[in-house]
C-alpha positions as CSV (number, residue, x, y, z in Angstrom):
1,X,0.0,0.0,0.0
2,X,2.8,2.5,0.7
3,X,4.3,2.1,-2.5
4,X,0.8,2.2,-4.2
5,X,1.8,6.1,-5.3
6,X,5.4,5.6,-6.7
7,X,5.1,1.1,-8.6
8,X,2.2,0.3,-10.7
9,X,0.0,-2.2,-9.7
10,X,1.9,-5.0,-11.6
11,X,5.2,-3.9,-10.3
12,X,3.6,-4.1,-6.8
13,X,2.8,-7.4,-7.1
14,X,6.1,-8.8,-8.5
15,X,7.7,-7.4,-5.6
16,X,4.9,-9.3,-3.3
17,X,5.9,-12.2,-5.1
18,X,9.9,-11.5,-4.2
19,X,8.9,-11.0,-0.6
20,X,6.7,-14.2,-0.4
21,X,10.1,-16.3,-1.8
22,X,12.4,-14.5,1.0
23,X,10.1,-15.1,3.3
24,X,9.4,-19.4,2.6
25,X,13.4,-19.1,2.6
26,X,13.6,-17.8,6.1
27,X,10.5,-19.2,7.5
28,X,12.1,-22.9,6.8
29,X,15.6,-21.4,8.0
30,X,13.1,-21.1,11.3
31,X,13.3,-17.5,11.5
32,X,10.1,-17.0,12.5
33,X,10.4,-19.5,15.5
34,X,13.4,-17.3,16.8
35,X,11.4,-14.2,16.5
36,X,7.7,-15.5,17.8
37,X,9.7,-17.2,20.6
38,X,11.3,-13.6,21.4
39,X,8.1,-12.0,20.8
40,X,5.8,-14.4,22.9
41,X,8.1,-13.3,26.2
42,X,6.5,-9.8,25.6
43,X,2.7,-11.2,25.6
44,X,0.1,-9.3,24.7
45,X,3.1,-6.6,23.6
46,X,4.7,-9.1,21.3
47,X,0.9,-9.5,19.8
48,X,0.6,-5.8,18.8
49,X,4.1,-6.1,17.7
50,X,3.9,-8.8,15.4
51,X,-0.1,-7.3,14.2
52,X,1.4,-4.5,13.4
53,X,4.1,-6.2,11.1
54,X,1.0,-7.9,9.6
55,X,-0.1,-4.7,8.2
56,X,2.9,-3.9,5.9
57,X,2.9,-6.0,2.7
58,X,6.6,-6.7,2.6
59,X,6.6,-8.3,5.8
60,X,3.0,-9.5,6.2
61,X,4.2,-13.2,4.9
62,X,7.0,-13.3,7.9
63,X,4.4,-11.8,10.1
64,X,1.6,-14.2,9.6
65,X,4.6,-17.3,10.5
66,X,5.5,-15.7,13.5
67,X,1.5,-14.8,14.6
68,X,0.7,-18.4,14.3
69,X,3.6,-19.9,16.0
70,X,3.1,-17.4,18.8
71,X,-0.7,-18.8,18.8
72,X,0.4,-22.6,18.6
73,X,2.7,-21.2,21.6
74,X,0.1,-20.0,23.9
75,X,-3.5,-18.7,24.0
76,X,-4.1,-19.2,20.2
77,X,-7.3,-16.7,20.0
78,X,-6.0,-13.9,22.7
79,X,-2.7,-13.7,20.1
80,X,-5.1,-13.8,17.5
81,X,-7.4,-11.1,18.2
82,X,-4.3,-8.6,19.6
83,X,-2.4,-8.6,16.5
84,X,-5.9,-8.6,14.1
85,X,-6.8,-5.7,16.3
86,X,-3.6,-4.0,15.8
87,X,-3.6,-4.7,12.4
88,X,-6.7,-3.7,10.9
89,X,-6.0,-0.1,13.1
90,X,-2.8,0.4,11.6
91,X,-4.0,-0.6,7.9
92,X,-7.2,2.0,8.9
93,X,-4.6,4.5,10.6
94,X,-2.8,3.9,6.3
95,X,-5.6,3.9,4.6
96,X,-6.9,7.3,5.8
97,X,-3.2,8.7,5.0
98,X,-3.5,7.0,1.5
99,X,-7.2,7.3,0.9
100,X,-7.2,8.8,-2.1
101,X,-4.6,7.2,-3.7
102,X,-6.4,3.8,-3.0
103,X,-10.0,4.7,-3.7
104,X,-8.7,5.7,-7.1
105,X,-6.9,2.4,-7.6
106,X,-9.7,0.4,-6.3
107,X,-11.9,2.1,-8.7
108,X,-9.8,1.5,-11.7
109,X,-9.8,-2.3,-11.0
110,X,-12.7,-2.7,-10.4
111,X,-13.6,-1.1,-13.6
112,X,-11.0,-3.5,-15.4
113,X,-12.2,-6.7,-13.4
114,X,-15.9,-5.8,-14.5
115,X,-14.6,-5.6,-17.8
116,X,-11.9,-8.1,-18.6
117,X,-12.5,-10.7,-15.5
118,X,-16.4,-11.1,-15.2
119,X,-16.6,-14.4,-14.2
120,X,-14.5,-13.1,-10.8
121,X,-16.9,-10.9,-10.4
122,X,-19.2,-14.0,-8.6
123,X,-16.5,-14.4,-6.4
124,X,-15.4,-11.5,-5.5
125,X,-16.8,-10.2,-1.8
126,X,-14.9,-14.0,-0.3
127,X,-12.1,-13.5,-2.1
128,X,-11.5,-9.7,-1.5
129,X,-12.3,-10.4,1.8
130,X,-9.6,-13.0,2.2
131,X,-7.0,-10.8,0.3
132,X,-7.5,-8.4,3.3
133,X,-5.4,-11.0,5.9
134,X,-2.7,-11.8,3.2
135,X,0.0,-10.2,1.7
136,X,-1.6,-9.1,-1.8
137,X,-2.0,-5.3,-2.2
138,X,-5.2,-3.6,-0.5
139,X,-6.7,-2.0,-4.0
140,X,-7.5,-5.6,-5.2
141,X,-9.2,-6.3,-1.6
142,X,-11.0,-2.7,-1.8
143,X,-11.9,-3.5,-5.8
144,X,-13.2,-7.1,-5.2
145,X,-15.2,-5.7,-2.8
146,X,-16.5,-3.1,-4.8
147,X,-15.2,-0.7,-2.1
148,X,-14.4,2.5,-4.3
149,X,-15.1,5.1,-1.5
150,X,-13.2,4.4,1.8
151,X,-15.7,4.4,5.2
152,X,-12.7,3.4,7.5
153,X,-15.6,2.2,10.4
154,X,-16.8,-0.2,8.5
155,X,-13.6,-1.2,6.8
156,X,-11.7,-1.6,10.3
157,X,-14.6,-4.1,11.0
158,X,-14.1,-5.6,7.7
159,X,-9.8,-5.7,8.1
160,X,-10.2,-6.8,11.5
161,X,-12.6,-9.9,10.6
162,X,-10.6,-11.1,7.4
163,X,-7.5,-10.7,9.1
164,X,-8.6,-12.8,12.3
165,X,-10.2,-15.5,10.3
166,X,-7.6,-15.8,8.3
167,X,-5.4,-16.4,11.0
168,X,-7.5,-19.1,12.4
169,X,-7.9,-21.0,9.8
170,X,-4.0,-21.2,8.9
171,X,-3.6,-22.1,12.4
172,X,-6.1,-24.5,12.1
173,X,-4.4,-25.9,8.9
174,X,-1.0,-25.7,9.9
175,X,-1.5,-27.6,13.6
């Protein structure tokens, strides 16, 4: 999202892409373990820590590791709803700072998923809800959701939700 003003949309996602690779790479060095293990000594702290790490697209994949090891840890849900909390403020907190920039990108994609992807279009409000709690850039969330003007209430609710259940049900995948 921060770079949303200064890399097209398919530059944005190539570098997702790099990020995602880096981050399997470290993830199976067992990174993540080392820093949930640090982070989980904080508590709730390490929580709002790591959520807030969960915001950022570049380190949203590293983030999500180190969220569910914390929750395998200890307390799976209280982990869980600290760090969605904290993330879905600070992605409203970014949002409001980038509104117009993404209600214009959101708008334009839409337009072009309407246009070139209609059959997307039927599965759009699950899967731009679900794009909200991983690392994929914000405008397609906002487009697939047909959100093209930003009420950051109701989009904190909507962060908050996709973000949590997301979390879950990796958790509930993974262990």
């Amino acid at each position: 999202m921060l770079l949303s003003k200064s890399l097209s949309f398919k530059m944005r996602l190539g570098v997702i892409l790099i990020v995602l690779f880096i981050s399997i790479i470290l993830i199976l060095l067992g990174l993540d373990k080392v820093i949930s293990v640090q982070l989980s000594k904080f508590g709730v702290l390490g929580a709002v820590v790591a959520g807030a790490f969960y915001t950022f697209g570049i380190s949203t994949p590293m983030a999500m590791a180190v969220i569910i090891d914390m929750m395998q840890m200890d307390g799976a849900l209280s982990f869980a709803l600290t760090a969605s909390i904290t993330a879905a403020t600070v992605d409203c907190v970014l949002f409001s700072v980038m509104r117009d920039t993404l209600e214009s990108n959101s708008k334009k994609l839409l337009q072009n998923i309407r246009k070139n992807h209609k059959w997307l279009m039927q599965f759009s409000p699950a899967i731009g809800f679900f794009i909200f709690g991983l690392p994929l850039p914000d405008e397609l969330a906002l487009a697939l959701l047909e959100i093209t003007k930003i009420n950051l209430s109701k989009l904190w609710a909507v962060v908050f939700l996709a973000k949590l259940i997301t979390l879950i049900l990796i958790w509930k995948v993974v262990f």
